[in-house]
N, C-alpha and C positions, 0 to 999 in steps of 0.2 A: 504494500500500500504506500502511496504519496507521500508525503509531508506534503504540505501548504507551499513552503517554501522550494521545493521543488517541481507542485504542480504547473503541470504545460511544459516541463523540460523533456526531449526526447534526442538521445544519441549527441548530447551538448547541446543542440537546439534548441534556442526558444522557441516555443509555439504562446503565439498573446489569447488569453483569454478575456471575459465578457468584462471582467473588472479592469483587464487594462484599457481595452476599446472604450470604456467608460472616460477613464483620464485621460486617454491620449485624445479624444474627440471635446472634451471640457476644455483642454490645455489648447486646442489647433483654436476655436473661439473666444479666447483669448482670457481663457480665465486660470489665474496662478496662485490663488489661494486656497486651503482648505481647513477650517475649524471644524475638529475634531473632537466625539468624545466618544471612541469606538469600544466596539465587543467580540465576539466570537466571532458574529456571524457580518459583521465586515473586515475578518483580519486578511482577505485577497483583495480588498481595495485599498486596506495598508501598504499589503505588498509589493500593490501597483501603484505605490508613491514612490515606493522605494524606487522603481524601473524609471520614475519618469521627476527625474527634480526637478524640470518644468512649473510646477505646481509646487507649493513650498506648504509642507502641512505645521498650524498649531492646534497646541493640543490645551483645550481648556477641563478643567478640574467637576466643572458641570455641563451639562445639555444648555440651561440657559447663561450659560456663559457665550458657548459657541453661536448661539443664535443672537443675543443681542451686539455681539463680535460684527457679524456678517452685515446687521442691520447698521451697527455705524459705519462699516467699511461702505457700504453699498452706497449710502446717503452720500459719501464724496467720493469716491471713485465713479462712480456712474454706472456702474458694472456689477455682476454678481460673483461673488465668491460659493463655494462652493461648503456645505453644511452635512457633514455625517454623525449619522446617529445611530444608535443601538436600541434596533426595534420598537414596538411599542412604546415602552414605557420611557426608553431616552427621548423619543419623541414628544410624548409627553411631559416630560421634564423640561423642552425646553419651547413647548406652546406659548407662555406669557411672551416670551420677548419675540416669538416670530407672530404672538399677536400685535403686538407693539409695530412691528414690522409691515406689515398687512397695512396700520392704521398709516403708515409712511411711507406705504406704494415702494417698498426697497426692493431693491431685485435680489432674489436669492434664493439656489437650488438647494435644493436640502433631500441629501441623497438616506433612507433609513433601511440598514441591514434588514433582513426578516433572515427566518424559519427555511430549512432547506423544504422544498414543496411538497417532497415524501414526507414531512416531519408535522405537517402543520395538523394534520386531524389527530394527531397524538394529544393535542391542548395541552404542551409542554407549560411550564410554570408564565415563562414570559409571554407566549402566543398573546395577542390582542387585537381589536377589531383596528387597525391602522387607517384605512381609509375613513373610517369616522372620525375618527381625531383628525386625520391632518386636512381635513374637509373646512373644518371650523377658520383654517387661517391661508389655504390655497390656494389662488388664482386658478391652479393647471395642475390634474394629479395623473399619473400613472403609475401601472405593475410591470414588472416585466415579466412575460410569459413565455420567451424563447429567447433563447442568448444572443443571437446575431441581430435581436435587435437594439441591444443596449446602447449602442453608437446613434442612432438614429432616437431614441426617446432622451437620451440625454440631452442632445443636439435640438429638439424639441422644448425641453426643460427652459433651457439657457435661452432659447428665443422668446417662448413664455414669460416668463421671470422677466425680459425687459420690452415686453409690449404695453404699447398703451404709453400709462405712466409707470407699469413696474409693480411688482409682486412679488409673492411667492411661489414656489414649484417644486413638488413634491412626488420623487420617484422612491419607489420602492423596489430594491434587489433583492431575490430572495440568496439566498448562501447556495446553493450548490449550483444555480445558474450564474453566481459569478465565476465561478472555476471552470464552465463548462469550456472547451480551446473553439475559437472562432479565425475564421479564415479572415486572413491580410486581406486590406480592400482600401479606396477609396474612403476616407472619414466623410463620415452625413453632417451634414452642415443645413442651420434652419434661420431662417430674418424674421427679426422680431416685427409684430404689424407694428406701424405708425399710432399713434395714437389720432382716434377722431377728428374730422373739424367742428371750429366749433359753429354755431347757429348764427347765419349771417342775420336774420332779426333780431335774436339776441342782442348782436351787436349792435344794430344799427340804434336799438331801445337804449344801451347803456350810453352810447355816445350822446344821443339824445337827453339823456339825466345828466350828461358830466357836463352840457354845453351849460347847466342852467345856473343862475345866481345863488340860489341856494347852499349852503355846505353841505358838502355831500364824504363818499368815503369810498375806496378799493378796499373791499377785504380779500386777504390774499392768501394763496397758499401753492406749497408746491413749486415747481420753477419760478414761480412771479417772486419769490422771496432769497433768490441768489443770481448773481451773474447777470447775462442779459436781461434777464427774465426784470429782476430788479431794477438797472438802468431806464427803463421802459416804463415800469409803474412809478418811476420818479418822474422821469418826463410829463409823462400826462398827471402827476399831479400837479407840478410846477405851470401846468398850462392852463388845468381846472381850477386848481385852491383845493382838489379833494385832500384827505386827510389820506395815509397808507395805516392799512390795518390789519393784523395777520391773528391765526389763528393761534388760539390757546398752547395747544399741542402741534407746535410748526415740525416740520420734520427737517429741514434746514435754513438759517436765518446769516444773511450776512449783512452786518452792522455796523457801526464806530463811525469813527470822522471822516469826511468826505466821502458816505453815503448817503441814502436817501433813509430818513429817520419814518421808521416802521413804527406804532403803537402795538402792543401784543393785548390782545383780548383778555381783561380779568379775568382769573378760577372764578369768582364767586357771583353766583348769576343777577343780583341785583344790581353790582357795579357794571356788570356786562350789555345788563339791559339798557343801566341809566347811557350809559358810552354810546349804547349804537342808536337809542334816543335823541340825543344832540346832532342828529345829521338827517336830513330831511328825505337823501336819499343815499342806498346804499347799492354799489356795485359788486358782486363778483367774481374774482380771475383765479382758478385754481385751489379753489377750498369750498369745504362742503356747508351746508348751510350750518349757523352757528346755532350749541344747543347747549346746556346748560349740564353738567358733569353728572348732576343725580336730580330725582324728580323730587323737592321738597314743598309741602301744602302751602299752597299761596304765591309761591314763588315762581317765576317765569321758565319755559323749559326752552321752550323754539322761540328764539328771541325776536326774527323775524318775521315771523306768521300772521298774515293776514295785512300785512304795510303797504300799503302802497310806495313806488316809489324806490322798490327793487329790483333789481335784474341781476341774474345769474349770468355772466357776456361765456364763458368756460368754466364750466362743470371740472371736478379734478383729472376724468381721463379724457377729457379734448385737449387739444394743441393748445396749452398757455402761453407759448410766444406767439405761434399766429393771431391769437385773440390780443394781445397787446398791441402787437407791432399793426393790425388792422385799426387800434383803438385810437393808437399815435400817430397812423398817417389822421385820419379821420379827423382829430384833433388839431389837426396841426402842430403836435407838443414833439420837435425838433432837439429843445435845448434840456441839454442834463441835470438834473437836480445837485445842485453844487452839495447838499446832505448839511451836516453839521457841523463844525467846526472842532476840532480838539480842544476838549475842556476838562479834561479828567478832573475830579474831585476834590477838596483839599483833602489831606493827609488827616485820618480820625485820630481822637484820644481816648484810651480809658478803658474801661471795662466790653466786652465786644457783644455786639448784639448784631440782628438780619442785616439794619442800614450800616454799620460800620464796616461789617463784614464787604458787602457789596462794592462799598465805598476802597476800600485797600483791592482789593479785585479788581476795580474798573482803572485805578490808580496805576496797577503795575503790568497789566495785561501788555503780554508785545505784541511788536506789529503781525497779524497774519496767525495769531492765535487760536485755537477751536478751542468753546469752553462749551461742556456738558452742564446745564443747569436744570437738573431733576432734581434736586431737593426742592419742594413742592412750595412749604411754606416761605421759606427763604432766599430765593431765586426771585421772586417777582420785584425787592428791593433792587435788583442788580439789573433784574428787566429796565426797569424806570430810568436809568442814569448807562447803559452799555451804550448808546449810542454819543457818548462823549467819552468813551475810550479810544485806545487806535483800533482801526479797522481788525474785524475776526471776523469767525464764521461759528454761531450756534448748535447744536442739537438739542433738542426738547424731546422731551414726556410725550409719546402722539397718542400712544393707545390706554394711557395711565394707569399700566402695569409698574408698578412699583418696582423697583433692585435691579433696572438696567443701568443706568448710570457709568458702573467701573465697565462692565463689558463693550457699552457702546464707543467710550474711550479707547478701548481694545483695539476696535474696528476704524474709528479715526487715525492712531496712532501709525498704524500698518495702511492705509488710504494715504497718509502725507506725511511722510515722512520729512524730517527737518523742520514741521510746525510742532510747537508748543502744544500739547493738549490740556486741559485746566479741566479736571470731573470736578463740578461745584455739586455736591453730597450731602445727603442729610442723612443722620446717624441709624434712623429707622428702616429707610430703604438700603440705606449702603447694607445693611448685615443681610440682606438676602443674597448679596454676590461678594460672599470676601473672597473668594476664590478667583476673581479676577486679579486682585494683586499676586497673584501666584503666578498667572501667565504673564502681567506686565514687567514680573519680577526676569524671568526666563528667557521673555524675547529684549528685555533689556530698552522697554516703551519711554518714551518720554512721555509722560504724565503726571500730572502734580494733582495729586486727591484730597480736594478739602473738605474733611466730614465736618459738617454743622451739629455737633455734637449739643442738643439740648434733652437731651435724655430721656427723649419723650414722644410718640404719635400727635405732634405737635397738632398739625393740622387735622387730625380727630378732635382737639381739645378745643379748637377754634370753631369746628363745626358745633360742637355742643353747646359752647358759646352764643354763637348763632341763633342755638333753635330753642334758648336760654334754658337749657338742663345743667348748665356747669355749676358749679365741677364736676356733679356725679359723686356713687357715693365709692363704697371699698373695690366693688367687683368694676367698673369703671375705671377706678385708679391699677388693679391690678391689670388691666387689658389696654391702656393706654400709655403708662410709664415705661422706660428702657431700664428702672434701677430701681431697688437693688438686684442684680450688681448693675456698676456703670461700665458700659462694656470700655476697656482699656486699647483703644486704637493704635495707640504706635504701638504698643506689645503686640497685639493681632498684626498689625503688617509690618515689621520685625519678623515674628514666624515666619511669615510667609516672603520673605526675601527683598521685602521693600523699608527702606530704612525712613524714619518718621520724626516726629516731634508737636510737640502741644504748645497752643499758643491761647492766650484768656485774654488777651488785651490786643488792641487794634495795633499798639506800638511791636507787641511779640509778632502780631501776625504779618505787619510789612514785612521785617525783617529774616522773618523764617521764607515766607512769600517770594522773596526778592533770592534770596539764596537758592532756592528748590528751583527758580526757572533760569539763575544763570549755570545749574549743573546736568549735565545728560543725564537720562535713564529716570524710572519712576519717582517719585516720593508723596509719604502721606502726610498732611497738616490734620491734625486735631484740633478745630476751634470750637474752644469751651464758649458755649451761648448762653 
C-alpha cells in the first residue's frame, strides 16, 4: 500500500493527481495564497503545496482565523486567496468570519476536505450535512464527483468568488478523489461575469435630486469608498454641496488628509435616523439600504422607508464606477474634492479613555496606514477625527460578527506589504481570536494591536443603558464583565510570540505607540480604559 507521500509516484515518475490539478489551476489564475487549518482528509492538498510553492500556504491556529485572514486579504488585494478547511465542523468553525465576508462581497475560495465517498454512509464521528452550512454564506457551491474535474470546478470557484462585486465559493473534495492520478492536460481556466449595469432611470432620478438646492447626501459603499470609486463621489459632491456618507459596517474606507471626508453612519439607530433626517434627499452608490443593527420597540429599523426623495442610482452588485462616473459626466462635477487638510489632534493628557485613545491614534498614524477599527464601542471616537490624520485605508465590522479584528489584520498584512497595519481592538472581541497573534507572530506581520482593555461587554452595558435597565443586577454583571480575572494581554501575547506592553495614560500610550510603529514585525499595546 501507498503512503500519501508517495501516492501518484510510478517507476520515479510523477503522475499529478486531483489535489494537484487543484493548485496548479488556482496558482495558473493567479492566486498565491493559502490559509490553512487542515486535517486528515486534506493532507494531499498539503502535499500539493509542497509540489507547487507557487502558492505560499499559512497556517492559522483556528478555522476562523483563516477565514477572517482571507476576508482582509481579499478586501485589498482585489483577489481571492485560497481557504482550507477540515470538513464539516472546521467549516463550521470558521462560518462567523466568512459570514463577515459575504457581508463585504470579498472574494474567496474556501476549498473543505470531506469523507472518502466509500466512507460517508459509515456516519463516521465528523460526517456532516456541508452543503447546508456552507449554503448560509456562499455565493457559488460545488462537490466534486469525479476527479478530472477538479481543475475545471476550481477554475469555476475562482471566477465565482470575483463576479459581480465578489463572494464567496465553496468546493468541497472528498479525500480519496483527491489522490485519484489525472491525466496532464491543458489547465481550465473561467472569467468572472462583470458585474450588472446599473438602471439608467435610476440614474437619471438621482442626478435629478443632486441638481437640487436642497442638502442632500451619497451614501456609499463598496468601490464608491476607495480609489477611483472615491475621487468620483468627491467630485460630485464638491459640484452638488451633497454630504459623502458610508455605511456603518464599510468593508473598505480610504480617508485622512487630502481626501474627500466620508461621514460613517452611527451604530445607534436614533443618531442614524436623526443624520439621514437632516438631508432632504438621499442618494445611493454601492451600499444597501441602511437598517438599524437590532429591532428595539419604538425605535427606527429601515431608516429610509417610505421618504420621498431617494434613489438607489447602484444597488451593491451593479457597476459603482459606471454609476459615478455617469453621475459626474451628468453633473458636470470635473474638479477633485481637495478633502481635508492635515490637522491631526493635539497631543492628550492623563488618564486614557475612547476620545484620548483615538486622539494618540489619529496623532501618530503614518502615511498609507491600514487600521482595523472593530472595537465597536470605541472606534466611532476615532471614526469622528480619522479624517485629519494622514491618509490610510480602513476595514470595519461588515457583518458584526465579533473577534475578526487580529485575523483581518492577518489578511491586510500579507495584501500590503510595507504598510503599517494598526488592529484598533477591544478587549471582549479580541479574546475570540488570540490565536491570531500566533500567526502574526510566525509570518513575522507588521501589526500593532491595540486592545481597549475596559474589562467589560462594554457596549452590552450601553445598550442597557439605552433601554434604561442599567446596571442590571448579579446575573447581568456576571454575563457582561471580563473580571475577575482581568485577562493579562501582554502575558497572552508574550505566549504566543508577540512581545507587548501596557499603557493607562495617553502620555504611556504615544510613547509605547510611536515605538511599536517605528519597529518591524507584530506588537500588542494594552490600553487600560
Amino acid at each position: 500500500m501507498l503512503s500519501l507521500a508517495a501516492w501518484g509516484q510510478r517507476g520515479g515518475e510523477f503522475r499529478m493527481n486531483a489535489a494537484d490539478l487543484v493548485m496548479r489551476t488556482a496558482a495558473a489564475a493567479g492566486v498565491d495564497l493559502c490559509f490553512a487549518n487542515p486535517g486528515t482528509t486534506e493532507m494531499p492538498l498539503v502535499l500539493a503545496l509542497d509540489r507547487l510553492p507557487a502558492i505560499r500556504p499559512v497556517l492559522g491556529l483556528h478555522e476562523t482565523i483563516c477565514t477572517g485572514a482571507a476576508d482582509g486579504y481579499a478586501r485589498l488585494a482585489g483577489r481571492p486567496a485560497l481557504v482550507l478547511l477540515h470538513l464539516g465542523p472546521g467549516l463550521a468553525n470558521g462560518l462567523a468570519n466568512l459570514h463577515n465576508a459575504r457581508r463585504a462581497r470579498s472574494p474567496a475560495v474556501v476549498l473543505v476536505g470531506d469523507h472518502a465517498t466509500w466512507h460517508l454512509d459509515a456516519d463516521a464521528p465528523l460526517t456532516m450535512d456541508i452543503k447546508s452550512a456552507a449554503s448560509t454564506v456562499s455565493r457559488w457551491y460545488a462537490r466534486l464527483v469525479r476527479a478530472e474535474e477538479a481543475g475545471r470546478l476550481v477554475a469555476e470557484a475562482i471566477a465565482a468568488a470575483q463576479s459581480g462585486a465578489g463572494g464567496v465559493a465553496t468546493l468541497v473534495l472528498p479525500h480519496d478523489l483527491q489522490l485519484e492520478p489525472v491525466a496532464e492536460a491543458p489547465l481550465a481556466t473561467a472569467a468572472p461575469e462583470p458585474p450588472a449595469a446599473p438602471d439608467p432611470g435610476a440614474l437619471a432620478a438621482a442626478a435629478e435630486l443632486l441638481r437640487g438646492r436642497a442638502p442632500g447626501a451619497l451614501f456609499l459603499g463598496g468601490a464608491a469608498l476607495h480609489g477611483r470609486g472615491l475621487r468620483l463621489a468627491g467630485r460630485i459632491a464638491r459640484a452638488t454641496g451633497a454630504t459623502l456618507l458610508c455605511e456603518t459596517g464599510f468593508a473598505r474606507l480610504e480617508t485622512g488628509a487630502g481626501l474627500p471626508v466620508v461621514r460613517r453612519l452611527p451604530y445607534f439607530p436614533e443618531q442614524a435616523q436623526a443624520l439621514l433626517d437632516g438631508f432632504a434627499h438621499v442618494v445611493g452608490i454601492g451600499a444597501r439600504r441602511p437598517v438599524s443593527f437590532f429591532g428595539w420597540p419604538g425605535k427606527p429599523s429601515r431608516y429610509l422607508e417610505g421618504r420621498a426623495g431617494v434613489v438607489w442610482a447602484a444597488d451593491p452588485e451593479e457597476d459603482v464606477l459606471a454609476a459615478l462616473e455617469t453621475l459626474a459626466d451628468e453633473l458636470g462635477a470635473g474638479e477633485d474634492d481637495p478633502g481635508a487638510p492635515l490637522d491631526p489632534p493635539e497631543l492628550p493628557t492623563g488618564k486614557l479613555d475612547g476620545g484620548k485613545l483615538a486622539a494618540v491614534l489619529a496623532r501618530a498614524l503614518p502615511e498609507q496606514a491600514i487600521v482595523v477599527p472593530t472595537a465597536v464601542t470605541n472606534a466611532y471616537p476615532f471614526s469622528g477625527i480619522a479624517h485629519r490624520a494622514r491618509p490610510h485605508t480602513q476595514l470595519a465590522l461588515t457583518g458584526g460578527a465579533i473577534g475578526e479584528g487580529p485575523a483581518l489584520a492577518i489578511g491586510a498584512a500579507l495584501a500590503a506589504p510595507g504598510r503599517k497595519v494598526i488592529d484598533f481592538e477591544a478587549d471582549g472581541s479580541g479574546a475570540y481570536a488570540l490565536q491570531a497573534l500566533w500567526t502574526q507572530a510566525r509570518e513575522g506581520l507588521d501589526v500593532v494591536t491595540i486592545v481597549c482593555a475596559n474589562r467589560a461587554y462594554r457596549i452590552l452595558g450601553l445598550e442597557l443603558e439605552r433601554s434604561g435597565e442599567a446596571p442590571g443586577g448579579p446575573a447581568t454583571r456576571a454575563l457582561t464583565a471580563l473580571e475577575p480575572p482581568a485577562i493579562d494581554w501582554v502575558a497572552v501575547a508574550r505566549g504566543l510570540g508577540v512581545p507587548g506592553a501596557r499603557a493607562e495614560t495617553a502620555e504611556e500610550l504615544a510613547r509605547i505607540l510611536e515605538g511599536a510603529l517605528r519597529e518591524p514585525g507584530p506588537f500588542l499595546i494594552e490600553a487600560v480604559l
